[in-house]
C-alpha positions in Angstrom: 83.6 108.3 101.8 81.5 110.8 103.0 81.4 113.5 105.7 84.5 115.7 106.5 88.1 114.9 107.9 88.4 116.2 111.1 91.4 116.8 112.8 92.0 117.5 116.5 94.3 121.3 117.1 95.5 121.5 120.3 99.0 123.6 119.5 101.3 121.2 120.1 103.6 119.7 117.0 102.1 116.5 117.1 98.8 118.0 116.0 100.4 120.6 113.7 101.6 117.6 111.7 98.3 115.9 111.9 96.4 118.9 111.0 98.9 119.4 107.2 98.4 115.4 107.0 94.4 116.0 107.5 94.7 118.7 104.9 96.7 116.8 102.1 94.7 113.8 102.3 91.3 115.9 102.2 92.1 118.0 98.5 93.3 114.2 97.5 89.9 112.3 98.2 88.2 115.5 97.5 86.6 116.7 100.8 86.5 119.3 103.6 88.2 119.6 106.6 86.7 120.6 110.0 89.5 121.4 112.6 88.2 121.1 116.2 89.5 122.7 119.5 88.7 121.9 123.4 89.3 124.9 125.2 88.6 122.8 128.3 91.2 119.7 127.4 94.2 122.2 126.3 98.1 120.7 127.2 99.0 121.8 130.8 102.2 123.3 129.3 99.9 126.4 127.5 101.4 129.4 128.8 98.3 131.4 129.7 96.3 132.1 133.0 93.7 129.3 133.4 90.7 131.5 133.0 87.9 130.4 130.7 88.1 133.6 128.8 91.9 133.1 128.1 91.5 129.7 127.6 88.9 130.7 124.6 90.6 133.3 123.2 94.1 130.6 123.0 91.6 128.6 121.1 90.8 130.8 118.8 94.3 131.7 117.7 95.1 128.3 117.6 92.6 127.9 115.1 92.9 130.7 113.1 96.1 130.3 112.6 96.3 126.8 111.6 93.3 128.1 109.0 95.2 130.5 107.3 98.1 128.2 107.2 96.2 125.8 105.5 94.5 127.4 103.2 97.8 129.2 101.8 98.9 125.9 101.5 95.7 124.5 99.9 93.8 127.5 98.1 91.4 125.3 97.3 90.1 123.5 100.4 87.2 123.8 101.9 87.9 124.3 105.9 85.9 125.0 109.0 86.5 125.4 112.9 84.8 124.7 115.9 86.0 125.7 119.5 84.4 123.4 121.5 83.7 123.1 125.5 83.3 119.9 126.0 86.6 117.6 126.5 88.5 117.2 123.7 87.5 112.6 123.6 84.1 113.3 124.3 84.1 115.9 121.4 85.9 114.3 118.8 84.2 110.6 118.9 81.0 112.8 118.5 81.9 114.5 116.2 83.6 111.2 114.3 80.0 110.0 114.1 79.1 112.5 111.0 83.2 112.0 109.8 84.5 110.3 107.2 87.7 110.3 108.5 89.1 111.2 112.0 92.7 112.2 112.2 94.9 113.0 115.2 98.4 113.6 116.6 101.2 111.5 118.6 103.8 112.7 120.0 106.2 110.0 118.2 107.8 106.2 119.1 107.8 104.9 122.7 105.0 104.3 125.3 101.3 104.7 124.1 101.1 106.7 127.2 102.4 109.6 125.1 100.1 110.0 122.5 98.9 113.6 121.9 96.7 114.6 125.1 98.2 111.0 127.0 94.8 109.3 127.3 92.6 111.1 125.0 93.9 109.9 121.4 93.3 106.1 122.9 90.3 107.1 124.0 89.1 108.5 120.7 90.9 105.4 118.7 88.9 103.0 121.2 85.1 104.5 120.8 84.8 106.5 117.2 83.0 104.1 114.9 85.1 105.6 111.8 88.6 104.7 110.1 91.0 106.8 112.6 94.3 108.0 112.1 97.5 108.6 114.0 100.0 111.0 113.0 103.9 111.4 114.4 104.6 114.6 115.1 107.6 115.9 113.0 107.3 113.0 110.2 109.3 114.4 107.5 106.9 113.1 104.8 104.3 114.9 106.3 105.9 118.0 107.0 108.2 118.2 103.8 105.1 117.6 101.6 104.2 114.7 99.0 107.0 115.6 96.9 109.9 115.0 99.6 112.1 112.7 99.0 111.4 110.7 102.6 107.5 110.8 100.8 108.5 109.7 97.7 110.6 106.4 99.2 107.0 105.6 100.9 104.7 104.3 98.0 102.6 101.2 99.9 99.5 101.1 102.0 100.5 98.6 104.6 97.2 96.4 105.8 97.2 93.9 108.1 95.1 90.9 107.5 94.0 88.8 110.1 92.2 86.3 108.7 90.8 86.6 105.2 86.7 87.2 105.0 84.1 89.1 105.9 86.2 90.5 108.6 88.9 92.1 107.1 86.9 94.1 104.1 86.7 97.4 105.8 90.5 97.4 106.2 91.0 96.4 102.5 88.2 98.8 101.3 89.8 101.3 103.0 93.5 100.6 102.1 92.4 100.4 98.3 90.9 103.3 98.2 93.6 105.5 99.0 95.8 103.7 97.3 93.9 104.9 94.6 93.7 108.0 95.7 97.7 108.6 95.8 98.5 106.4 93.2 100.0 103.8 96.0 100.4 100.0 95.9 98.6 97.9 98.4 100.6 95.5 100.5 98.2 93.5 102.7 100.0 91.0 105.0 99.1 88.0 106.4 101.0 86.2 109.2 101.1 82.6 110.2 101.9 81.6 113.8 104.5 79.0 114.5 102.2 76.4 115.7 100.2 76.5 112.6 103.3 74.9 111.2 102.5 71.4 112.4 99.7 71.2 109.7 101.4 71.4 106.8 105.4 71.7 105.9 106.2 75.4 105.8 106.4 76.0 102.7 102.9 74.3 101.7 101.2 76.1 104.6 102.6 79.7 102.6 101.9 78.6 99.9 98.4 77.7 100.5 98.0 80.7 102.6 99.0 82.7 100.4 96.3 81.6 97.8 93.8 82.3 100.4 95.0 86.0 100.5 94.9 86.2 97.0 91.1 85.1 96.2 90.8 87.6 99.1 92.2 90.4 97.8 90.9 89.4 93.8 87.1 91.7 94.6 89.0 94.3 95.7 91.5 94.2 93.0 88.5 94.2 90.3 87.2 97.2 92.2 90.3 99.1 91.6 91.9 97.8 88.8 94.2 100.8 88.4 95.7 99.8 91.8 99.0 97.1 92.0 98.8 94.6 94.5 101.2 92.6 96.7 100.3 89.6 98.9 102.5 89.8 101.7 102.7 86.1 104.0 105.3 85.5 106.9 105.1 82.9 109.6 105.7 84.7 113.0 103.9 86.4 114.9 101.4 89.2 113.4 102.5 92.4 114.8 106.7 91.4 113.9 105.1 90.5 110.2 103.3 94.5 110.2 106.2 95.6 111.4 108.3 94.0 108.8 106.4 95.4 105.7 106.4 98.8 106.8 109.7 99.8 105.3 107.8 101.6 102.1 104.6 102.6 103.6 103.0 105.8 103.5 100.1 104.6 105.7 99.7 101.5 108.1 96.3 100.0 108.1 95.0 97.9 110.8 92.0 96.7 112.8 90.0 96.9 115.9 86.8 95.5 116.8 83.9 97.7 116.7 82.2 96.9 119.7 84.6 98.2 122.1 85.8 97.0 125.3 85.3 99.2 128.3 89.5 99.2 128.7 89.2 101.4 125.6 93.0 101.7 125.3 92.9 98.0 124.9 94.0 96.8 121.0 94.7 93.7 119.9 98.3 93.3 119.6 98.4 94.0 116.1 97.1 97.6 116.3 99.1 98.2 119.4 102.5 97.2 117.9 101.5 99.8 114.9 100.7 102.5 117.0 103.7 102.4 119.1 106.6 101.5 116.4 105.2 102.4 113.0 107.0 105.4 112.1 104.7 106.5 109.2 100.4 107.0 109.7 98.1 104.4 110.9 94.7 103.9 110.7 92.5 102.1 113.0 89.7 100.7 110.9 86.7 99.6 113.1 85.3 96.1 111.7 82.5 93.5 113.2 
């Protein structure tokens, strides 16, 4: 990957926690981190007076301070900031463009609806053209650092495959590669639906499935031979099979088509079971 990790800083907790995730992944894959902050798209709850000046000079500290936070934490990475007028969706899928990563907050489980900003975090998961990636505010492995003991129980990188191909090689590429990164295993998981069922007997269908998913994972496994490996396949539907193999994962990798939809809030139901129930981070990996 190239380009830096940028992170949306509004203030609240949920990007707090998305801005030390931003930071820890950055030193790990070895690349900067630009912080960015809409002084027009701040939460209505920011105790100032709504003049521009004030609303710049909020910006500023909320910057700032996160900087020197950050780079107490990690001496050694390379961080810039940009206060920005434009609103916070608008600037971030820009922005996403030069990115190799694009990483923002939610406010925890429940409703989509209450994702850091409401709308804008769908927004921004709907149009950028780069892996993005949601981050609970308060996640313990986050905030207590790598070497907690709620990170060390998480030791996977989740991915959902839909259908083995072509398709689902941005989301394996992606997953393998920081699984390398932290020293992870890859779990990529494959559901069958219950109709499917008629074709073969169960266990034949798995079976066979399952040897599909394998040849599809055996490039990526030569790629990064230092990284282990488990073929995940459950009949059900796909977002209660995601859900299912999450109980280890550090990071939840799924899909959404590139070419968006103008309902940009509108996932496939694999992505939107993630992003509302999937307590750890998930990335939304654009594909064609």
């Amino acid at each position: 990957m190239t380009g830096p990790v940028v992170v949306g800083l509004d203030g609240s907790a949920a990007s707090v926690t998305a801005a030390w995730w931003a930071a820890r992944e950055a030193v790990s894959i070895r690349l900067p981190v630009l912080q960015v902050h809409s002084w027009t798209s701040q939460p209505l709850n920011v105790p100032i007076p709504q003049e521009a000046l004030s609303k710049q000079r909020y910006g500023d500290q909320v910057l700032h301070g996160m900087e020197s936070e950050l780079l107490h934490r990690h001496p050694d990475l390379s961080l810039t900031t940009e206060l920005v007028s434009a609103p916070a969706s608008q600037a971030l899928v820009d922005l996403s463009d030069s990115a190799a990563l694009l990483v923002l907050g939610s406010r925890g489980h429940g409703s989509v609806a209450t994702f850091l900003l409401r709308s804008i975090s769908l927004h921004v998961l709907g149009l950028t053209q780069r892996p993005a990636v949601t981050v609970r505010a308060h996640d313990p492995a986050v905030e207590g650092g790598w070497g907690h003991p709620a990170a060390a129980a998480r030791d996977e990188i989740v991915v959902g495959v839909q259908e083995p191909g072509p398709a689902s090689d941005p989301l394996l590429e992606f997953a393998f590669a920081t699984a390398q990164s932290r020293a992870a295993r890859v779990r990529a998981v494959r559901a069958l639906p219950p109709s499917s069922l008629g074709t073969l007997p169960g266990e034949g269908l798995e079976a066979d499935q399952r040897t599909r998913l394998t040849a599809a994972l055996a490039p990526w496994r030569e790629k990064f031979p230092a990284v282990a490996v488990a073929a995940h396949v459950a009949t059900g539907p796909a977002a209660q099979a995601l859900l299912s193999a999450f109980v280890r994962a550090c990071l939840t990798v799924v899909g959404r088509g590139r070419h968006p939809s103008h309902l940009t809030w509108k996932f496939g139901p694999v992505a939107h079971a993630a992003l509302h129930h999937v307590p750890c981070p998930v990335t939304v990996v654009p594909h064609d």
